[in-house]
C-alpha positions as CSV (number, residue, x, y, z in Angstrom):
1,X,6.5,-8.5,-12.8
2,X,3.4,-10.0,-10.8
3,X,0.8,-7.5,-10.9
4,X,-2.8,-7.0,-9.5
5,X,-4.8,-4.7,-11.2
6,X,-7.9,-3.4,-10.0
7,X,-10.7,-2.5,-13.0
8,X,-12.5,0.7,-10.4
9,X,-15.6,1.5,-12.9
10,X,-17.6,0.6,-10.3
11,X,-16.0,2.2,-6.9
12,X,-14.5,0.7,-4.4
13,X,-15.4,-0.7,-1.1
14,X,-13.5,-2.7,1.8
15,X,-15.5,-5.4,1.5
16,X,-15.3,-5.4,-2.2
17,X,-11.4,-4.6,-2.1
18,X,-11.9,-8.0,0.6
19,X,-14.2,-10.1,-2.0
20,X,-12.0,-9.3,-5.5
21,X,-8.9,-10.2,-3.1
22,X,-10.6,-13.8,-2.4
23,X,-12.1,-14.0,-5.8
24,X,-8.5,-13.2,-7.5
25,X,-6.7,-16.4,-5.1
26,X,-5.9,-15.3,-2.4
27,X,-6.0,-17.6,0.6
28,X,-8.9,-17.7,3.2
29,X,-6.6,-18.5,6.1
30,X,-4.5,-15.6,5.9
31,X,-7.4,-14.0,7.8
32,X,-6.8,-16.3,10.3
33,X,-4.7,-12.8,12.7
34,X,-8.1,-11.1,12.6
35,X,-10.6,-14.0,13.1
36,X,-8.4,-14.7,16.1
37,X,-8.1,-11.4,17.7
38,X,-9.6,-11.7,21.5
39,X,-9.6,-8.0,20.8
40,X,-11.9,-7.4,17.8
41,X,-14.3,-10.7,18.2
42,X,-15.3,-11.1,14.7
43,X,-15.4,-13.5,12.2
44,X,-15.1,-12.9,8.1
45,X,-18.2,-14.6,6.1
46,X,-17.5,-14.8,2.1
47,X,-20.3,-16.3,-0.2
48,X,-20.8,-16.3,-3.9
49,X,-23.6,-13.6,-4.9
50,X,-25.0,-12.7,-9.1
51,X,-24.4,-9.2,-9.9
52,X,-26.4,-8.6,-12.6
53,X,-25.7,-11.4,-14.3
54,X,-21.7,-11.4,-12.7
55,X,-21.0,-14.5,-10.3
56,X,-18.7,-12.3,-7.4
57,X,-17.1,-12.6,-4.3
58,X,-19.0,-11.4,-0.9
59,X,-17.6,-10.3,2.4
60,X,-19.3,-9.8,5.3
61,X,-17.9,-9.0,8.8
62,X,-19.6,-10.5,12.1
63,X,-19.5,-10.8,15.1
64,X,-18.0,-13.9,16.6
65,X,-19.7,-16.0,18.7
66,X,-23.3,-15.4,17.7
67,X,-24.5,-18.4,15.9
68,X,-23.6,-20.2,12.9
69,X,-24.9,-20.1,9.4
70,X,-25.6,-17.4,7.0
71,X,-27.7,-15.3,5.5
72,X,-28.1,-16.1,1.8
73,X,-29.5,-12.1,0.9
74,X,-27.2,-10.5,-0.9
75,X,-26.1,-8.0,1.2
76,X,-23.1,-6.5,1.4
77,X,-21.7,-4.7,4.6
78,X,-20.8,-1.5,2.8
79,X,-24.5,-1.2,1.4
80,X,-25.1,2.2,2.8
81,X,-28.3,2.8,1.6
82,X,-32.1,0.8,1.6
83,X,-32.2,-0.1,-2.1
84,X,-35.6,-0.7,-4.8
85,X,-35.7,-3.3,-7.1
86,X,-34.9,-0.9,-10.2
87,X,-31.8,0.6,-8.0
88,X,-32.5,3.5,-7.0
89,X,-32.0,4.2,-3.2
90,X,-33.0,5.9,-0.4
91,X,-30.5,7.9,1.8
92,X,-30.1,5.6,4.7
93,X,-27.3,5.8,7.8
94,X,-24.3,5.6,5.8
95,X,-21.7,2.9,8.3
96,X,-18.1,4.8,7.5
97,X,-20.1,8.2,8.6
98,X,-20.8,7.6,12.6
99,X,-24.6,5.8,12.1
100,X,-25.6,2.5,13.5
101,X,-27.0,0.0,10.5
102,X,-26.7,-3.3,11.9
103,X,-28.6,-6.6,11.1
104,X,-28.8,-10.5,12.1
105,X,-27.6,-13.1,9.8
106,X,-30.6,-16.0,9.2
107,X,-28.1,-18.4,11.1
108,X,-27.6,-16.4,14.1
109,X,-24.8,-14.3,13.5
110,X,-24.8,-10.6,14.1
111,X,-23.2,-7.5,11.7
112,X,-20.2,-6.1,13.2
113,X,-21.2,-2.5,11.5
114,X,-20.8,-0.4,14.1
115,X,-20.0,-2.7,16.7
116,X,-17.1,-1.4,19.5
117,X,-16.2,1.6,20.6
118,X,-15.5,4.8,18.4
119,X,-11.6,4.8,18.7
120,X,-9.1,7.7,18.0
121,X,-6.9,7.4,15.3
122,X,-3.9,6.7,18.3
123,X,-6.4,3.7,19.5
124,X,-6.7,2.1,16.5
125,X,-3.0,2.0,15.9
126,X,-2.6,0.8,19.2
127,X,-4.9,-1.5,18.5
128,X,-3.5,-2.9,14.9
129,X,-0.4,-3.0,16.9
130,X,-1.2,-5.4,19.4
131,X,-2.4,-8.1,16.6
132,X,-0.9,-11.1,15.8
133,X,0.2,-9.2,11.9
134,X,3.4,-9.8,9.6
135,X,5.9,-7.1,10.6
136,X,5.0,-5.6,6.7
137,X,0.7,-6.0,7.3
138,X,1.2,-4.1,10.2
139,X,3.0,-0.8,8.5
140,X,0.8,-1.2,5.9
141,X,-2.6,-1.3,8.0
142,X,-0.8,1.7,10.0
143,X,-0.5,3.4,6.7
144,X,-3.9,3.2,6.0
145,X,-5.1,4.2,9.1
146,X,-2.7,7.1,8.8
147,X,-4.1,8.2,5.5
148,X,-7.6,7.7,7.0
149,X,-6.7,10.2,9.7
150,X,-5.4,12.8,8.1
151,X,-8.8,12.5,5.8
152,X,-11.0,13.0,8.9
153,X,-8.5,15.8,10.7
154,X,-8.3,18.0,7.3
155,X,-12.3,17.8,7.0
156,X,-13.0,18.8,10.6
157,X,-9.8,20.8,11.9
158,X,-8.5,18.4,14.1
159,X,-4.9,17.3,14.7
160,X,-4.5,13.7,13.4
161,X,-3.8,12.7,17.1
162,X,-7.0,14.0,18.3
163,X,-9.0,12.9,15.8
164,X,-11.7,10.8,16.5
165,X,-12.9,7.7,13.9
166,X,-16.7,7.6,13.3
167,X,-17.5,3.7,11.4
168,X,-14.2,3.7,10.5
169,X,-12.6,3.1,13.9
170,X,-15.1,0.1,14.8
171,X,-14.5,-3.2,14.9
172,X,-15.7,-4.3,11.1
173,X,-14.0,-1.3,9.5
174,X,-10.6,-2.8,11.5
175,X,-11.4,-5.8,10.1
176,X,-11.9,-4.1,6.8
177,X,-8.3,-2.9,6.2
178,X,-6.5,-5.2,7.9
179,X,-7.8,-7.7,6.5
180,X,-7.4,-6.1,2.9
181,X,-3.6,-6.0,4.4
182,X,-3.4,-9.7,4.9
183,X,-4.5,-11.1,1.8
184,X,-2.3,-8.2,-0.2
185,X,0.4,-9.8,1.7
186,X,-0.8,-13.8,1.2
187,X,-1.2,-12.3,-3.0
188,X,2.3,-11.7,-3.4
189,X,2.3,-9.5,-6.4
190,X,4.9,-6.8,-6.8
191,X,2.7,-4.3,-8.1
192,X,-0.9,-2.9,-7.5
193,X,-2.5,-0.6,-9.8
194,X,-6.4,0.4,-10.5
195,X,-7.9,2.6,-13.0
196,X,-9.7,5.4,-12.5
197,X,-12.2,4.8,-9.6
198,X,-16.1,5.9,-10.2
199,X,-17.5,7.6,-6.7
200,X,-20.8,7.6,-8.1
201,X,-23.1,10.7,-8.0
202,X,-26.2,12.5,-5.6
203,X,-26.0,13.1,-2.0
204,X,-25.3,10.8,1.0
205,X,-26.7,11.5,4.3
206,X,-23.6,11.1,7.1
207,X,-23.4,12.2,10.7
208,X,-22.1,16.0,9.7
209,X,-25.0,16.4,7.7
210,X,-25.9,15.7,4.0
211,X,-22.9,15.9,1.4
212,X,-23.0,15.7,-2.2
213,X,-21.0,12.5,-3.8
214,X,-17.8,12.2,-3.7
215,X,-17.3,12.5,0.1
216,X,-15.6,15.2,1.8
217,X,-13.2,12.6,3.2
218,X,-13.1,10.8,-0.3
219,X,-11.5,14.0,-1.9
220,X,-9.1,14.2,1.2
221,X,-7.9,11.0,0.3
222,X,-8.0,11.1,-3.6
223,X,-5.6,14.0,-3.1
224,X,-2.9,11.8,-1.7
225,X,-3.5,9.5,-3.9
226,X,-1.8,8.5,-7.4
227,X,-4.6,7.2,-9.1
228,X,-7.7,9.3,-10.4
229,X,-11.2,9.7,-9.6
230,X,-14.5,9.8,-11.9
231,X,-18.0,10.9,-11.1
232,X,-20.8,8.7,-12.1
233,X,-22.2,6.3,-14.0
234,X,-24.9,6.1,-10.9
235,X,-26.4,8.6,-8.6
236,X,-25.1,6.4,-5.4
237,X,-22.4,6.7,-3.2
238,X,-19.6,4.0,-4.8
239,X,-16.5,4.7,-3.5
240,X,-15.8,4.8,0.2
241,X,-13.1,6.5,2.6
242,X,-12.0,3.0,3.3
243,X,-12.0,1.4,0.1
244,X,-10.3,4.8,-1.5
245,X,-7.8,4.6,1.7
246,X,-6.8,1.4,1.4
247,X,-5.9,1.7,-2.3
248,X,-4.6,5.4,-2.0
249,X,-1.8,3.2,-0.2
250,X,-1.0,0.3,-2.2
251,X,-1.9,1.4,-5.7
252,X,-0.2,3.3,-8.6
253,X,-3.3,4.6,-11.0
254,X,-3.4,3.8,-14.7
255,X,-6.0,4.8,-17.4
256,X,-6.2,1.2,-18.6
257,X,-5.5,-2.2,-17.3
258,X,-2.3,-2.7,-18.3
259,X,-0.9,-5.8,-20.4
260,X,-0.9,-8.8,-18.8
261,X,-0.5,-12.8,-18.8
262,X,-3.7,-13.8,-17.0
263,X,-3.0,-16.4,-14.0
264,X,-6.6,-15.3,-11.6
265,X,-9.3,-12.9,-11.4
266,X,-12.5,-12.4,-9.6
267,X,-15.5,-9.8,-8.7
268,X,-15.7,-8.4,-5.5
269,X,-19.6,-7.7,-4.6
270,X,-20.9,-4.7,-3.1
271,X,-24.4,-3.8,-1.5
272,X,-25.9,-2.1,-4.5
273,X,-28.5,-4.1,-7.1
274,X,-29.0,-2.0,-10.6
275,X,-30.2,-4.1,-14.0
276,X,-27.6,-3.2,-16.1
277,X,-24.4,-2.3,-14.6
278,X,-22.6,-5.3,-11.7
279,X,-21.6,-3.6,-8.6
280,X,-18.4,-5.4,-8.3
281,X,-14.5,-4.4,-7.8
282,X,-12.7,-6.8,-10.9
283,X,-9.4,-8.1,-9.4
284,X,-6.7,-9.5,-12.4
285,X,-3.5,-11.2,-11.5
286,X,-1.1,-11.7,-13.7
287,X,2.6,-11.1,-15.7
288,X,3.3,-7.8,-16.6
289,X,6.0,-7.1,-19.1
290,X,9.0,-5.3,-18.8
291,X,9.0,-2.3,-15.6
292,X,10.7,-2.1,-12.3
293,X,9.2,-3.3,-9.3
294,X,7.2,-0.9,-6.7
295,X,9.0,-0.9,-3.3
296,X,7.3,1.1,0.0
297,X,9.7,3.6,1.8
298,X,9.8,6.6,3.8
299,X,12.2,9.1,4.2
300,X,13.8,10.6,7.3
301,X,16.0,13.9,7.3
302,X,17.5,15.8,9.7
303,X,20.1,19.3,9.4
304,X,23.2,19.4,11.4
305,X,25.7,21.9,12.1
306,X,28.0,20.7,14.6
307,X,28.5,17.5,12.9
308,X,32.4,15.8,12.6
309,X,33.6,15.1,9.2
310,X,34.3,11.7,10.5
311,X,30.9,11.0,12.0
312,X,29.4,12.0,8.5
313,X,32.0,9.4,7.0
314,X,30.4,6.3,8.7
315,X,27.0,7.2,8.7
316,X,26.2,5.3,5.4
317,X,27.7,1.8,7.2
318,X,25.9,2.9,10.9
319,X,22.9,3.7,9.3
320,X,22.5,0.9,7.3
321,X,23.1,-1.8,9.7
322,X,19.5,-1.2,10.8
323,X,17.7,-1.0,8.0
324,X,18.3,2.1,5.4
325,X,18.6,1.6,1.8
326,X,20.1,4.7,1.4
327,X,22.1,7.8,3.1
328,X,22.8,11.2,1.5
329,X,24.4,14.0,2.5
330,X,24.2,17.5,1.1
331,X,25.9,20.8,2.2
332,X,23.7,23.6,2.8
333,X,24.1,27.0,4.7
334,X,21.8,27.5,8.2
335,X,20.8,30.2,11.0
336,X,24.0,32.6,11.2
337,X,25.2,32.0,7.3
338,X,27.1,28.7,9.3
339,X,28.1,25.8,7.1
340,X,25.5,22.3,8.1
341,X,24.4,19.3,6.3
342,X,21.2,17.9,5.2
343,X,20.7,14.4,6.3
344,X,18.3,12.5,4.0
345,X,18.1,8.0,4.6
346,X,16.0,6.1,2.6
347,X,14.1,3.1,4.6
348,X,11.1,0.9,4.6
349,X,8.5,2.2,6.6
350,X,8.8,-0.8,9.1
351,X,12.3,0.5,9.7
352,X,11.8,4.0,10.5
353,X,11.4,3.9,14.5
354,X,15.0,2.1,14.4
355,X,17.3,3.7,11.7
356,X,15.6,7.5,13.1
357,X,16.9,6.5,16.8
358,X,20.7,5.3,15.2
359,X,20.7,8.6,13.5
360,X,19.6,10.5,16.3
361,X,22.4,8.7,18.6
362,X,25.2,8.7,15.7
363,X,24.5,12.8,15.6
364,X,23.3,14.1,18.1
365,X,20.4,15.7,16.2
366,X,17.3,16.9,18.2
367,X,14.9,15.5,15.7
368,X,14.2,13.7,12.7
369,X,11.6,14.7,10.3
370,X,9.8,11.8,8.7
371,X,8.3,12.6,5.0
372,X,5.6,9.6,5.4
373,X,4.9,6.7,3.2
374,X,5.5,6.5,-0.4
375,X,7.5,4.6,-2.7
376,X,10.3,4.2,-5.1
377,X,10.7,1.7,-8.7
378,X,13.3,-0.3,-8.5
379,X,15.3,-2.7,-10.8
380,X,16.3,-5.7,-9.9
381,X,20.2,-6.3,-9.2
382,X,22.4,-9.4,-9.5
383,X,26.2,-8.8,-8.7
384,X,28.3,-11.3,-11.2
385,X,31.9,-11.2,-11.6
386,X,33.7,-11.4,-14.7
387,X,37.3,-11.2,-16.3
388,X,39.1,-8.3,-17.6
389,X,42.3,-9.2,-19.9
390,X,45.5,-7.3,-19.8
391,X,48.5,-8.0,-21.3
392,X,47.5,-11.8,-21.3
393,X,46.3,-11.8,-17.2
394,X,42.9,-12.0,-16.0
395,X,41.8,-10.5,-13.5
396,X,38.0,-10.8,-11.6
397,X,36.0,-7.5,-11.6
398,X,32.6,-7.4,-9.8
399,X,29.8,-5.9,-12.2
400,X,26.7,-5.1,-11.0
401,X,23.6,-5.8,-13.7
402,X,19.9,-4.1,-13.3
403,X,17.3,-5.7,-14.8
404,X,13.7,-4.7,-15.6
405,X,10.9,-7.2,-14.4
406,X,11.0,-9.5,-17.8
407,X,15.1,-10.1,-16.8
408,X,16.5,-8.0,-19.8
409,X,19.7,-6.1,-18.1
410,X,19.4,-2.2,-18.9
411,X,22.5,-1.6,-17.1
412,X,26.2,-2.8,-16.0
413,X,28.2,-1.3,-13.4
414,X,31.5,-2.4,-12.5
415,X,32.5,-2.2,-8.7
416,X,35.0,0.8,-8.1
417,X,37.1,-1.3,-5.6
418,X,37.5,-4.4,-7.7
419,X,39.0,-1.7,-10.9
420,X,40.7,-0.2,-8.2
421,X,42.7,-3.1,-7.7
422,X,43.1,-4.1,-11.3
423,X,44.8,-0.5,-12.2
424,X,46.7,-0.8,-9.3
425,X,48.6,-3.7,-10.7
426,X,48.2,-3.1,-14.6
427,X,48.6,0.7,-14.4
428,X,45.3,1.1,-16.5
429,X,43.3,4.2,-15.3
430,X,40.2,2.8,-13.4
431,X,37.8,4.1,-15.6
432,X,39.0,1.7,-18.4
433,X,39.2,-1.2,-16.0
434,X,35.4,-0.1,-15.3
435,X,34.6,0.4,-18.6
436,X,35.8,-3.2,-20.1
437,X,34.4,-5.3,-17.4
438,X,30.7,-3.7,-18.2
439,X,31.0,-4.0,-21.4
440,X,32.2,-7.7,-21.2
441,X,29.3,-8.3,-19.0
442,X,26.9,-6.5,-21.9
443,X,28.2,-8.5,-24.5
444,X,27.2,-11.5,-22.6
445,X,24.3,-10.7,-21.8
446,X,23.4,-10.1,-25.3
447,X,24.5,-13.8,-26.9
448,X,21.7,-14.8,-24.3
């Protein structure tokens, strides 16, 4: 299984999630959507910087237009803080928190921080939306944003709808996460996972005031999240609402990096300089051995209690003609002790809008409850057909074979209507057709 897996010791940025991304292969040009926005007007900036001894991977965000060159300081755009030579810092307008912290590029070119307007949380969707993005990027920056949202609207009160972005909803923090969302995409891998993430430790100074480390919005997110947090091993602010958001989304935690056959890796650089520890993100890319692979859905459900027995019956074949992956029904008692059903449908989160309005029009339901984004393992599964023997005629049975991510078959499962067929002309019971075409398929599977 092709797996990224982010080493968090040091916290977690955009940028950095941006430079370890670059570092670990992935292509430039897949940034190309954002760079060529007329909307956001920015440009991405990656240079190699020395943490500490560490060669890594820098990001900056700019604004377009303003010049060319760069600045060779290392500096970072999520470097909250004015920092001394032997680390330590001073609590300066932190950029995700609603304070203006921009600065000019040697060559010309301006930091986005801050730059464009302070958007709701429906602006910046709209916004993401109207990008040239990969039908996936586009859930997945959604997602994000989503989990971002919430965040905010659980700290201050607010409905996720009314919620207003501080940093987060300018241009460069856009950029941020959907670029993140590109190069995840331009990666390919079929799994994400980081170790525990360090938030560092102290205070940070935001727009509500001054907070100790983690963030209020941090421990929002980390709740959503399947990986864990750790304080320390510096008294700085190291992981950010966007970096945490953007891997609360498309990470599964682990206490260790897990075992792998190397094929990249790379240091993303953030803003902060100590002597003895790198402030870097460490991307690795590699083969992971044995597993299922991670696949992003949502779930929709709706209860009905006027439903046809008949409408229930091709619901599975309606609903999956636009996208679900899976359709249960379960009986259940409503209002009045009356007899209804409970409609659950698997989909991808890119699906949701369409398989919610089939449902809606094969039922009649009111509404459709949607669970939000999460996801499900999966095997892989092959469908080969073999032969079955009886009384010297062969017959074809369909078996399907799951797989783990290394190709060794866990499990064979013949196809009901194939057996079907088979008993129906050798008057063997089905489940014996069944059961000697899987283990047919078994046995061959174990000469291999």
């Amino acid at each position: 299984m092709r797996t990224l897996a982010f080493d968090g010791r040091m916290g977690a940025s955009g940028d950095m999630v941006l430079g370890a991304l670059l570092a670990a292969g992935a292509d430039r040009d897949a940034l190309a959507p954002v760079e060529d926005a007329e909307s956001l007007d920015v440009t991405y900036e990656d240079r190699t910087v020395e943490k500490s001894g560490i060669s890594a991977t820098a990001v900056d965000v700019l604004l377009a237009g303003d010049g060319d060159g760069h600045d060779d300081s290392d500096h970072g755009h999520d470097d909250h803080h004015d920092h001394t030579d032997d680390g330590t810092h001073d609590h300066s307008p932190d950029p995700e928190h609603g304070h203006d912290h921009t600065h000019t590029h040697r060559g010309g070119h301006t930091h986005a921080e801050g730059h464009g307007p302070r958007r709701t949380y429906s602006e910046v969707v709209e916004m993401v939306d109207g990008l040239d993005l990969p039908v996936g990027v586009a859930a997945d920056a959604r997602t994000v944003f989503e989990i971002l949202g919430e965040a905010e609207a659980a700290v201050h009160g607010t409905d996720l709808d009314d919620t207003h972005f501080h940093e987060v909803g300018a241009d460069d923090a856009i950029a941020d996460v959907v670029g993140c969302c590109l190069l995840l995409d331009d990666l390919g891998v079929d799994r994400v996972v980081t170790t525990p993430l360090s938030t560092g430790s102290g205070e940070v100074s935001m727009s509500h005031g001054t907070y100790p480390v983690p963030t209020p919005a941090v421990v929002e997110i980390a709740e959503r999240a399947d990986w864990a947090f750790q304080g320390g091993p510096v008294d700085v602010e190291l992981l950010t609402p966007t970096g945490a958001s953007i891997l609360a989304h498309v990470a599964e935690g682990v206490e260790r990096l897990p075992s792998l056959r190397v094929d990249a890796s790379g240091y993303g650089a953030g803003g902060y300089d100590f002597e003895e520890r790198p402030n870097v993100l460490r991307a690795v890319v590699g083969d992971s051995s044995g597993g299922l692979r991670r696949e992003d859905i949502t779930v929709l459900e709706t209860n009905l209690d006027d439903a046809q027995p008949e409408v229930l019956g091709g619901l599975q074949d309606r609903l999956a003609d636009v996208g679900a992956r899976d359709v249960s029904i379960v009986p259940l008692t409503m209002k009045k002790s009356r007899p209804g059903h409970l409609v659950k449908v698997i989909v991808k989160p890119e699906d949701a809008d369409r398989v919610a309005r089939r449902l809606a029009e094969e039922t009649g339901t009111l509404g459709v409850r949607e669970h939000g984004a999460g996801h499900r393992w999966v095997a892989s599964r092959e469908v080969v057909t073999t032969t079955v023997s009886v009384a010297g005629e062969r017959y074809d049975v369909a078996v399907k074979r799951a797989s783990d991510a290394d190709g060794a078959v866990y499990d064979a499962s013949a196809e009901y209507d194939d057996a079907l067929a088979v008993a129906s002309e050798t008057d063997l019971p089905v489940r014996e057709v069944m059961r000697r075409a899987e283990t047919t398929v078994r046995d061959e599977d174990g000469d291999d």
